[in-house]
N, C-alpha and C positions, 0 to 999 in steps of 0.2 A: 647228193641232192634229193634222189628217190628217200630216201631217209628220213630227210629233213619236211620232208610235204607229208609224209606220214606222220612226223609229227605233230606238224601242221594242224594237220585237219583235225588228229586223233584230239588235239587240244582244245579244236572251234567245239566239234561233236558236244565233247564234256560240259565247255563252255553254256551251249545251247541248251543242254540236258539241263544242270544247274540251274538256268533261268527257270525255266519251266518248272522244274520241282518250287523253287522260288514263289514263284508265281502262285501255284497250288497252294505252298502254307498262305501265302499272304492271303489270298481268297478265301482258304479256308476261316484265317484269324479273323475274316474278317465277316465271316457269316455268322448265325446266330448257330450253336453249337448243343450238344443234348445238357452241356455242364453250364452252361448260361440258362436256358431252360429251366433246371434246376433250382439255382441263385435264386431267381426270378420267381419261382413258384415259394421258395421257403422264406425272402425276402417278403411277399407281399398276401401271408396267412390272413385272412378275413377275420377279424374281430365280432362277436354274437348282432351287435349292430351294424358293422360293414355287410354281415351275410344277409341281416333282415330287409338290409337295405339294397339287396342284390337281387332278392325275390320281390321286392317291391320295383325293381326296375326291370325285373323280366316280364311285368303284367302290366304295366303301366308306361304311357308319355313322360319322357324325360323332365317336360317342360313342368308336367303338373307335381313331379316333386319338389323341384327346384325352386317352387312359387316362395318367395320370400314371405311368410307371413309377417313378419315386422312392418310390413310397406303392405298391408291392404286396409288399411285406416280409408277413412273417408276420402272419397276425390276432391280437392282444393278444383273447384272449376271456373274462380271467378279470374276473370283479366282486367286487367287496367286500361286497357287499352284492346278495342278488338271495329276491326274493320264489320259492318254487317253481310250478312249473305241470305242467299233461300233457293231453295231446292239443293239436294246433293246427289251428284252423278254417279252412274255406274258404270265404269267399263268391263264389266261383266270379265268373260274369262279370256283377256287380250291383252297386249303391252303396250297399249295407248294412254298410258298414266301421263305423258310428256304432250299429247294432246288434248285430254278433258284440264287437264292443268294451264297448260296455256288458252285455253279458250273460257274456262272458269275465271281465268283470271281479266278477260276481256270483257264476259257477262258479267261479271261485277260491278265495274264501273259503267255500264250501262244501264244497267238495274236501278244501282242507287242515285246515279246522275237524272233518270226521268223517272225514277218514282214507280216504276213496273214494278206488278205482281209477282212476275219468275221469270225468265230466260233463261233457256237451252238454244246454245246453239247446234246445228249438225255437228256431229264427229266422222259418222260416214262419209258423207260427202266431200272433206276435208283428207279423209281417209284414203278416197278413190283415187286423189289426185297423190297423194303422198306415195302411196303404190307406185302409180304411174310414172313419176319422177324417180323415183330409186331404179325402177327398172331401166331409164334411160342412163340414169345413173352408173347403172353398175357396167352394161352394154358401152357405153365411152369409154370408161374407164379401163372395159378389156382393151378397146381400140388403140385407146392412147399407152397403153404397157405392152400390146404386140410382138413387137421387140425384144421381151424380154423372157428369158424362161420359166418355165410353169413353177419351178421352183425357188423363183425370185418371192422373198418374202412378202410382198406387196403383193402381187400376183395370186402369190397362195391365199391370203387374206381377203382379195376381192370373190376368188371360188368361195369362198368359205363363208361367207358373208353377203349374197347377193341381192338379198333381200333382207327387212325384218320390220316386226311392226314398233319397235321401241321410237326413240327418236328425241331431240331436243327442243329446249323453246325456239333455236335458232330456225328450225325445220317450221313451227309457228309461224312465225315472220314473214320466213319467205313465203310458203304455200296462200297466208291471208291476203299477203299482198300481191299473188300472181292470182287466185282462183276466186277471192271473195269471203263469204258466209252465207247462209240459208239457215232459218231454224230449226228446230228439231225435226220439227212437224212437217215438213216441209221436204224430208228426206230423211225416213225413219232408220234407225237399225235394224240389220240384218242378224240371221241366223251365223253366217262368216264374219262379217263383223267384230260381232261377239264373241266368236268364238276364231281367234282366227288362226289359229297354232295350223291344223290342219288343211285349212285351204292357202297359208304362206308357203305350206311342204312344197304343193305342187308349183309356186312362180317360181321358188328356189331351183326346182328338176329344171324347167322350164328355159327360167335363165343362164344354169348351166350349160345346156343342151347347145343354146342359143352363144352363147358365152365361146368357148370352143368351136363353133363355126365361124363366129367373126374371127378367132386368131387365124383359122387355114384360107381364110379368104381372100380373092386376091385384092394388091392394092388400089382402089379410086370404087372398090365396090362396097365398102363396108358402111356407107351413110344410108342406101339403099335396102341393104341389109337390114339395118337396125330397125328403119319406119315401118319394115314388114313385120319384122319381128314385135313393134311395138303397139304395133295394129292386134296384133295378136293376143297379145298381154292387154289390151285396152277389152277386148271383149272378153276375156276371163273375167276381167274384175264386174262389169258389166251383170256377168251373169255371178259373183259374189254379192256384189253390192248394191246392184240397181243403178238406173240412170242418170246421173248429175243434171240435176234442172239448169236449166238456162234462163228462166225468169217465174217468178210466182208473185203472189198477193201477201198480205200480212199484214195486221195491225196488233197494236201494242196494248196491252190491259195496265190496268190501273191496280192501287194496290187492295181495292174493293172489288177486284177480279173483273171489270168493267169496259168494256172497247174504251179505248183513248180518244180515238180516232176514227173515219174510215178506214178501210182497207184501202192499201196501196200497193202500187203495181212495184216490182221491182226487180233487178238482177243482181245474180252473188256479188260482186263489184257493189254496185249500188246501194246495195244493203249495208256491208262493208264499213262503207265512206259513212253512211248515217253512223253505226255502232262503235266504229274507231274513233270516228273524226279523222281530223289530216296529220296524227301523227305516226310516224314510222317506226314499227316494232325492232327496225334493225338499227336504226341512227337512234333510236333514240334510248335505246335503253342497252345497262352494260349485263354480262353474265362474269358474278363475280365468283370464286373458287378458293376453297381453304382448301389444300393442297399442300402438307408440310414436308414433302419429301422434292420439295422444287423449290427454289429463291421465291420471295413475296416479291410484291410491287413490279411483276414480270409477266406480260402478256405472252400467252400462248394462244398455238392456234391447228387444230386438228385436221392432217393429210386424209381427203377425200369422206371427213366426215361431215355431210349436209347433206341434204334432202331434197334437193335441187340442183341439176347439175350447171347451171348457172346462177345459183345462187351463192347464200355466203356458207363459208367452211364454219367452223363451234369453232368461235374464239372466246377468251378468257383470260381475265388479271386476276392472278392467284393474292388476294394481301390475309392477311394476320386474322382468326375471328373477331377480335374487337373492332375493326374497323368494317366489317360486316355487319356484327350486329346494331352499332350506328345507324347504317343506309338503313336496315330493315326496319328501327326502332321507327325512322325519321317519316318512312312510307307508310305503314301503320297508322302514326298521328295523325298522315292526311286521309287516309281511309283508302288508301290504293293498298288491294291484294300483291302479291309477289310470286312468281315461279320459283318451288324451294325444292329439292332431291337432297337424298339420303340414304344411307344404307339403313333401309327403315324395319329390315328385318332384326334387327341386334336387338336384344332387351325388352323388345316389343312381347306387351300384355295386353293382346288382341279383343278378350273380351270387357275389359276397362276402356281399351283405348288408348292405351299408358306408354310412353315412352321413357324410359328411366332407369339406368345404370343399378338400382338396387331393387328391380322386380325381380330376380334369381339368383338365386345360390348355387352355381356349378360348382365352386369349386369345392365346396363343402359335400357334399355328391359324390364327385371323384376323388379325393384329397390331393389333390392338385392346384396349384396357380395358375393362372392364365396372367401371364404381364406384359402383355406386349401394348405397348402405346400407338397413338394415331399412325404415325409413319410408319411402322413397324408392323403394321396391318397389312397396309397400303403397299408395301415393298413384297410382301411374302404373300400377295392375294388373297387376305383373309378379310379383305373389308375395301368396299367401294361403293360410288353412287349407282343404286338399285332400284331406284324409287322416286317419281316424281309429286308434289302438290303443293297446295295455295297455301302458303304461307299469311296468314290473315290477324291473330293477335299474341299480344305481350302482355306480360304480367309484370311491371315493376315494382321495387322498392320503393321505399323515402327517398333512396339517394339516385333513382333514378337505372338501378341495375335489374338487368332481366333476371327474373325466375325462374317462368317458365314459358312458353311459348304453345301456339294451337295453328294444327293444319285443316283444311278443307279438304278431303282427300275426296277419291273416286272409287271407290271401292262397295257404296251402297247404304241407304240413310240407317239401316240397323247394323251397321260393321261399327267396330268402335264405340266411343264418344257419339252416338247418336249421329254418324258419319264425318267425325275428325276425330284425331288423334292430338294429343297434347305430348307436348315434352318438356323433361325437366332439362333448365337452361348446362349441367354437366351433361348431360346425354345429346343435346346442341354440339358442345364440344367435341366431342368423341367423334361424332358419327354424322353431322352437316357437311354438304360436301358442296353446294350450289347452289345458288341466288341470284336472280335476275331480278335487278331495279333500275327504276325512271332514272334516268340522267339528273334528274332536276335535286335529287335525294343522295349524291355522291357530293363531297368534300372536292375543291380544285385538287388538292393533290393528287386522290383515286383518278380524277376526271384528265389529268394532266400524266397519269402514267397508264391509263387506257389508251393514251393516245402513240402510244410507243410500237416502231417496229416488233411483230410478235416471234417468236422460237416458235418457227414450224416441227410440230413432233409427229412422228409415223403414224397413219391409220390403223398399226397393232399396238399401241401402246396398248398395255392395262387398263391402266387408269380411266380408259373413252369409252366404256360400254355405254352402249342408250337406252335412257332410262325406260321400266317397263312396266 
């Protein structure tokens, strides 16, 4: 028996040994080795023009070799079709591209409905309260997951996230219609504002801090909690951004720069109601999504991402782009701007303005292909909506087919195109990610499959960053 357990063991021993030497080659096979190194160096000898072309990229931006000279012919800048505008915003060095975007696109048809000179409305003011909201936001949000552990991916993702200044048109919506509007003037930018990477650092510490107390806290005391906590957060911003008016004056200039009017008394609400009218940014208008790694004609709807925490979550019917650029053709003709996102870094020839799949040569560069298609970006993280703006005109054919398209962007009236960007209608394709139009400018079909229970998808999906 003693015998046989020696042998036993003596045979697990070997057994064990075996794997582990196992183990070792396979790790080793499976590293990079001094004879692969080799291969690699003799395989890939630099040709007189690879090498000139290697000292030209040790001194030089990638981008400015890569410039396709073939494609710097004159700019085509006329459109067929172009909604008017005046003034173009700057959100300086911040990720409020999702709110001078949705409030450009609200000053627009205020502008050209009475005939005004220019409209700016606040973005700070609009700002303070968005702040404010997220932080009530994100402070529920630990309340309501308590229960769960730190480790729960949701959980993780609310740490991780507890603030930022990016955000949707859906966050538009709500915030106009809980806080109002004020003009620019009326509640100027600030120095955080503008800049606000650095003073988001500390609501983040902040909210954490705060975050982590309400979970050890006991239960029936955490609403108590929160109001103190968000008292607190109310006067940081305070001292970021300045005091949100409660009522001012204001009248409107003509397009000879000329009072309209008297001045009138008003509050953010009040104002609102004049510059909207009585329609509703959330009933009334859809956020449409080309999305090809999801079924079309299928409503989603994003866990814990809005800007209000009793407001609405980012919902969206993902359909096809031709049924897209329809709605956008159709709002256009009536001269309604659009909320449009993008992954508007791709391709982009910053000092033209130019959006356009053949502004670069990488791969001519590297000798390399790059082939990955829309979904194939979008699955592997190499491309997503990054970027919001006003979507305002087209360029068609004879037959009626887009060419190319023009944004209102916020980035400053000498960035670009004299402050918008153009795209050619393939670079649309590739890289359009989101569009928000009037109800009145959607087909019954689109109108009749928005109306469909949505596929709630996680608050870490990918795909949901807010636009910045």
């Amino acid at each position: 028996m003693k015998k046989f357990v020696s042998v036993l063991l003596f045979s697990m021993i070997m057994h064990c040994a075996l794997c582990i030497m196992h183990c070792e080659v396979t790790a080793s096979a499976q590293g990079i080795s001094a004879e692969m190194l080799q291969q690699f160096k003799k395989g890939n000898t630099l040709s007189p023009a690879e090498n000139a072309l290697r000292n030209a990229l040790a001194a030089n931006d990638i981008k400015t070799l890569a410039l396709n000279q073939d494609n710097q012919a004159e700019q085509n800048t006329y459109f067929s079709n172009s909604v008017p505008n005046k003034g173009i915003t700057d959100q300086k060095s911040s990720g409020r591209c999702w709110m001078f975007t949705g409030l450009n696109v609200l000053r627009s048809r205020a502008i050209n409905r009475d005939g005004l000179d220019g409209l700016e409305f606040s973005e700070v003011y609009l700002f303070f309260y968005d702040q404010l909201e997220k932080s009530n936001l994100f402070l529920q949000a630990v309340i309501d997951t308590k229960q769960k552990a730190m480790d729960d991916k949701t959980v993780e993702w609310l740490f991780q996230h507890p603030i930022g200044d990016g955000g949707t048109f859906t966050g538009v919506a709500d915030l106009v219609g809980k806080y109002g509007l004020v003009p620019s003037g009326v509640m100027p930018e600030t120095y955080a504002s503008n800049n606000t990477s650095n003073f988001t650092s500390f609501l983040k510490r902040k909210l954490r801090e705060d975050g982590l107390k309400l979970r050890d806290a006991a239960k029936g005391t955490e609403q108590q909690m929160k109001r103190d906590m968000l008292s607190e957060i109310y006067k940081m911003l305070e001292m970021g951004f300045g005091v949100p008016p409660t009522e001012f004056t204001w009248a409107p200039k003509n397009l000879e720069g000329k009072y309209k009017s008297e001045p009138k008394h008003y509050t953010p609400m009040s104002f609102a109601k004049e510059m909207v009218g009585d329609e509703d940014l959330n009933a009334d208008y859809v956020m449409l999504m080309n999305d090809p790694t999801r079924p079309y004609w299928k409503t989603y709807e994003i866990e814990y991402d809005r800007h209000v925490y009793d407001g609405h979550n980012w919902l969206y019917l993902n359909l096809p782009l031709d049924e897209i650029k329809t709605a956008a053709i159709a709002s256009i003709k009536d001269s309604v701007m659009m909320y449009f996102s993008c992954d508007v870094k791709k391709e982009l020839d910053s000092k033209r303005g130019l959006l356009d799949l053949r502004n670069y040569d990488y791969e001519s560069i590297f000798g390399v292909k790059f082939g990955m298609d829309k979904a194939q970006r979008i699955r592997s993280f190499d491309s997503g909506s990054s970027h919001a703006m006003t979507l305002k005109a087209v360029d068609l054919d004879a037959e009626g087919k887009p060419l190319k398209w023009e944004v209102e962007n916020s980035w400053g009236a000498t960035n670009g195109f004299k402050g918008h960007l153009i795209m050619t209608d393939e670079w649309f394709d590739e890289y359009m990610f989101r569009l928000v139009v009037n109800r009145k400018y959607l087909s019954e079909k689109i109108l009749k499959a928005a109306e469909q229970k949505p596929t709630m998808l996680p608050c870490f999906d990918p795909m949901f960053a807010s636009e910045e």
